[in-house]
C-alpha positions as CSV (number, residue, x, y, z in Angstrom):
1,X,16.7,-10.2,13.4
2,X,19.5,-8.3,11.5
3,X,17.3,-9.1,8.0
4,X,14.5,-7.0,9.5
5,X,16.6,-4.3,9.7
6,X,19.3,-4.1,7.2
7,X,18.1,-1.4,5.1
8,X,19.2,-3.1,1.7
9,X,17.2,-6.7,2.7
10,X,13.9,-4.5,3.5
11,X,13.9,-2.9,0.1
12,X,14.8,-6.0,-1.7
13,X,11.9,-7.6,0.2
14,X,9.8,-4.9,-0.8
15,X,10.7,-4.4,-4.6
16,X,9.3,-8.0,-4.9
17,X,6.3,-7.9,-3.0
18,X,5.2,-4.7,-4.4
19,X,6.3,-5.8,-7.7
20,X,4.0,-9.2,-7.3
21,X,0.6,-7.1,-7.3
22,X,-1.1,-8.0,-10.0
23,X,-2.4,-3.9,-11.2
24,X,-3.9,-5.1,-14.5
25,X,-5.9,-8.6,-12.7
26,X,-7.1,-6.3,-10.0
27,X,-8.7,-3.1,-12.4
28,X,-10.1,-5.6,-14.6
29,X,-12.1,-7.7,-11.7
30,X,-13.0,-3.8,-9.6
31,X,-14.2,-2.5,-12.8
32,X,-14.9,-4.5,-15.2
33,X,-16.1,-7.8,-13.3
34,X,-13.6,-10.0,-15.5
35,X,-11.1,-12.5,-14.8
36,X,-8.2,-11.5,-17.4
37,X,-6.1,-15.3,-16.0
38,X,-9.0,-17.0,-17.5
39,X,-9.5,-15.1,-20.6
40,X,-7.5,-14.1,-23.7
41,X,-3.7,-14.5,-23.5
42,X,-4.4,-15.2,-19.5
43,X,-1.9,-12.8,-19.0
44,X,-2.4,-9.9,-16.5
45,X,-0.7,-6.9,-18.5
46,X,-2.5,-4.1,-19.9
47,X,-2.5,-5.6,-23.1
48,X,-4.8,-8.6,-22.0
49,X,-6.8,-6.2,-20.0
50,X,-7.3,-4.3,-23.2
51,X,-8.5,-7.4,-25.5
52,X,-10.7,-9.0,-22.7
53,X,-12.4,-5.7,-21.3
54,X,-12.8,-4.7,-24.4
55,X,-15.6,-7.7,-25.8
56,X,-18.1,-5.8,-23.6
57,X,-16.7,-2.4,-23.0
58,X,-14.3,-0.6,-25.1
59,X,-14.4,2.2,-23.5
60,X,-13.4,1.6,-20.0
61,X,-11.0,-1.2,-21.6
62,X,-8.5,2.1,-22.9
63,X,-8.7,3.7,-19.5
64,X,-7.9,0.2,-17.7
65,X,-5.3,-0.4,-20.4
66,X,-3.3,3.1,-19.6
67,X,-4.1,2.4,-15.8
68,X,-2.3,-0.7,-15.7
69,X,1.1,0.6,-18.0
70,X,1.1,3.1,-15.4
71,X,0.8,1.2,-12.1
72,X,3.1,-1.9,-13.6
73,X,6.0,0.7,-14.5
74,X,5.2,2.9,-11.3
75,X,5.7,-0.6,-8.9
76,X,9.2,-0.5,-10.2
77,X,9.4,3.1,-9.9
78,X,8.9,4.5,-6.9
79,X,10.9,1.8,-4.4
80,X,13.9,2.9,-6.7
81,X,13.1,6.7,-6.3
82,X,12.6,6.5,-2.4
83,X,15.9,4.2,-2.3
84,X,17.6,7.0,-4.7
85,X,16.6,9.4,-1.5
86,X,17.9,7.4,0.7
87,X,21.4,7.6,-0.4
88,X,21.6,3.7,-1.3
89,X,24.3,2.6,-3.7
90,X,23.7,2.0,-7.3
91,X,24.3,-1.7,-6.5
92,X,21.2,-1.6,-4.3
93,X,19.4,0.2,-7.1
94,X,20.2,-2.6,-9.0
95,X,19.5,-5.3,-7.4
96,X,15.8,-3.7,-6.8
97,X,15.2,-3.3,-10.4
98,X,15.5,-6.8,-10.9
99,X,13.7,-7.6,-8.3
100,X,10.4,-5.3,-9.2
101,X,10.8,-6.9,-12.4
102,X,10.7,-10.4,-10.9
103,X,7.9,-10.0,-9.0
104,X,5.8,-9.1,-11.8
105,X,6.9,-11.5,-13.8
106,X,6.6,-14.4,-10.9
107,X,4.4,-13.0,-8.5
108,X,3.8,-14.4,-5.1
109,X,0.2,-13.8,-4.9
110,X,-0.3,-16.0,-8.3
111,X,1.6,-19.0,-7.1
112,X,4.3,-17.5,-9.1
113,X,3.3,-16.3,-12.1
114,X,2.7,-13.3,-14.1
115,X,3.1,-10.9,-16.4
116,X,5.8,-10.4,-19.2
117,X,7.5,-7.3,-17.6
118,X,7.2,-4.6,-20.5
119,X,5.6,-2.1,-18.0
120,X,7.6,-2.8,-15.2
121,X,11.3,-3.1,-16.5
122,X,10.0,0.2,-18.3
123,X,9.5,1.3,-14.8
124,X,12.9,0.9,-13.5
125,X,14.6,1.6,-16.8
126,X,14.0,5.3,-16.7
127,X,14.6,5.9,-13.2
128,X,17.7,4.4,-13.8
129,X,18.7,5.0,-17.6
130,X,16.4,7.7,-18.5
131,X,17.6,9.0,-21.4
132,X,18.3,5.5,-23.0
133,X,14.6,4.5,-21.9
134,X,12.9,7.7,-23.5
135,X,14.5,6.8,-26.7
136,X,13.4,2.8,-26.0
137,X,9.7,4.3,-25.2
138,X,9.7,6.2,-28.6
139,X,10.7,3.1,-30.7
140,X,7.9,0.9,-29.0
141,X,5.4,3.9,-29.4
142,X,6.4,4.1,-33.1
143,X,6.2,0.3,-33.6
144,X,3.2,0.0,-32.0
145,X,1.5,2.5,-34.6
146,X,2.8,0.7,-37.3
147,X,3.0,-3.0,-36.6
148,X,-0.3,-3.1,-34.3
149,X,1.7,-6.2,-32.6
150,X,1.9,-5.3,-28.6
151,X,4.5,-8.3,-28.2
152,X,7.0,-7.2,-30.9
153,X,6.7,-3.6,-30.5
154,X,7.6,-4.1,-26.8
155,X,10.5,-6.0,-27.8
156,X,12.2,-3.9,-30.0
157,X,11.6,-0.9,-27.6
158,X,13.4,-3.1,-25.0
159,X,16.0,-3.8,-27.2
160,X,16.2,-0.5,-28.2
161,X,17.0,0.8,-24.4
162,X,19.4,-2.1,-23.9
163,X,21.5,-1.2,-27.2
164,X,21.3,2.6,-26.5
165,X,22.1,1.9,-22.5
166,X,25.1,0.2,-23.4
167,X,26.4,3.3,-25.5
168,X,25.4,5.6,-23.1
169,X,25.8,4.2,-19.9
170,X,28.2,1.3,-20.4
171,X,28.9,0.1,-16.9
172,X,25.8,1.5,-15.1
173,X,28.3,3.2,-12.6
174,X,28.7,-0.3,-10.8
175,X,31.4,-1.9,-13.6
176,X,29.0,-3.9,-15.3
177,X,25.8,-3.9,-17.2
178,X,24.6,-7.7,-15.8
179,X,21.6,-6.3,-14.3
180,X,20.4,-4.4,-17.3
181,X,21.2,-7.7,-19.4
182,X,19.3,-9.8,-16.6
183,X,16.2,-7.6,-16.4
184,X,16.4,-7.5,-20.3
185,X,16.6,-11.4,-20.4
186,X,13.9,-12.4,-17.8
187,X,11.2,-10.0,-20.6
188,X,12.5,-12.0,-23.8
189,X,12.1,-15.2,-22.0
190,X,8.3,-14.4,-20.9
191,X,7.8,-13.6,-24.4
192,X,9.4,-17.1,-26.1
193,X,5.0,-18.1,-26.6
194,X,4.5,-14.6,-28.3
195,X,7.9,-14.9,-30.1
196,X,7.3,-18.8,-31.3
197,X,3.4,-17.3,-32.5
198,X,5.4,-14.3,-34.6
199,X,7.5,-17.0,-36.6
200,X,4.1,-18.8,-37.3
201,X,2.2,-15.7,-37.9
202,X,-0.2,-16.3,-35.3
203,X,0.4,-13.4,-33.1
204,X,-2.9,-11.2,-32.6
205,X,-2.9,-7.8,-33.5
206,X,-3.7,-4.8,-30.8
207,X,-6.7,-3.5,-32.9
C-alpha cells in the first residue's frame, strides 16, 4: 500500500503511462482515418504522421505533424512542471524525465513499442535545461532547413543540448549528468535503423 502513496512512486508511475500514449497514432486515426504502424517508417512520431497523412492530405498532414511535436514534448512536460510545484527533488525530476522518455519510446499500450523520443526528451529537456535545449532546438531547426533529413537533424540537435548541457549545467544539481546521458542514449539507440540508412544513403528526405 505504501507504493500508492509515496509521492515519488505515483509520479514515476505516471511519467510512463502518460508518456506511453501514442499522440501522433491517435491524430492520425481521429483525423485522418490512417494507421501510421502500418504505414511508412511505422513509427508513430510526427514525422511519420507527416509522410503518411500527407499521400492524401497535405494539408491537415502539417497541422497533425505540429500537433504531435507538441503533445509528445508536452507528455514529458507537464508531470515535471507539476512535480517542480510540488517541491520534489531534482533526483525525482530526473528520474521522471527518463521515464516520460521511456514510455514513448516503449509504450505500454503498443506491447512496448514506439516512437524514437525526439519530441519527448525535447519535452523534459527544457523544463529541466532550458537554456541548453533552446540552443539544441535552434541547431535541429537550422538542420532541418538545410539537410531536409528529420532523423539527422534531430540528432545533432540532441547532441547539441547534451554538449551545451554539460558546459552549462555540468552536474544537473544532483552530482551527475547520468540521466541526461541515459535519456540522450535511449534516442540514439531508437535511431541505429535511421542511422545504418544515413551511411547507405537511403534515409528519406522530409520534403
Amino acid at each position: 500500500m505504501d507504493f500508492l502513496t509515496n509521492p515519488n512512486m505515483l509520479f514515476y508511475l505516471a511519467a510512463y503511462l502518460i508518456g506511453s500514449i501514442p499522440f501522433g497514432l491517435l491524430l492520425a486515426k481521429t483525423f485522418a482515418g490512417v494507421d501510421i504502424k502500418s504505414q511508412g517508417s511505422k513509427s508513430i512520431g510526427a514525422t511519420n504522421v507527416l509522410r503518411v497523412v500527407k499521400q492524401t492530405n497535405p494539408s491537415l498532414a502539417k497541422k497533425l505533424g505540429i500537433a504531435t511535436v507538441i503533445l509528445d514534448a508536452l507528455k514529458g512536460t507537464v508531470v515535471i512542471l507539476i512535480a517542480m510545484s510540488m517541491g520534489m527533488s531534482e533526483q525525482t525530476l530526473w528520474a521522471i524525465a527518463v521515464l516520460a522518455v521511456l514510455g514513448h519510446c516503449y509504450s505500454i499500450y503498443l506491447g512496448l513499442e514506439g516512437g524514437k523520443g525526439v519530441a519527448t526528451g525535447l519535452g523534459v529537456y527544457i523544463a529541466l535545461v532550458p537554456v541548453a535545449t533552446l540552443i539544441g532546438a535552434l541547431t535541429w531547426i537550422i538542420a532541418a532547413k538545410v539537410l531536409k533529413i528529420s532523423s539527422v537533424s534531430s540528432l545533432l540537435g540532441l547532441t547539441t543540448v547534451i554538449i551545451s548541457a554539460t558546459l552549462m549545467n555540468d552536474g544537473l544539481n544532483i552530482g551527475s549528468n547520468v540521466p541526461m546521458y541515459l535519456i540522450a542514449f535511449i534516442i540514439y539507440y531508437k535511431h541505429i535503423p535511421n542511422i545504418v540508412r544515413v551511411i547507405k544513403g537511403e534515409e528519406k528526405k522530409v520534403i
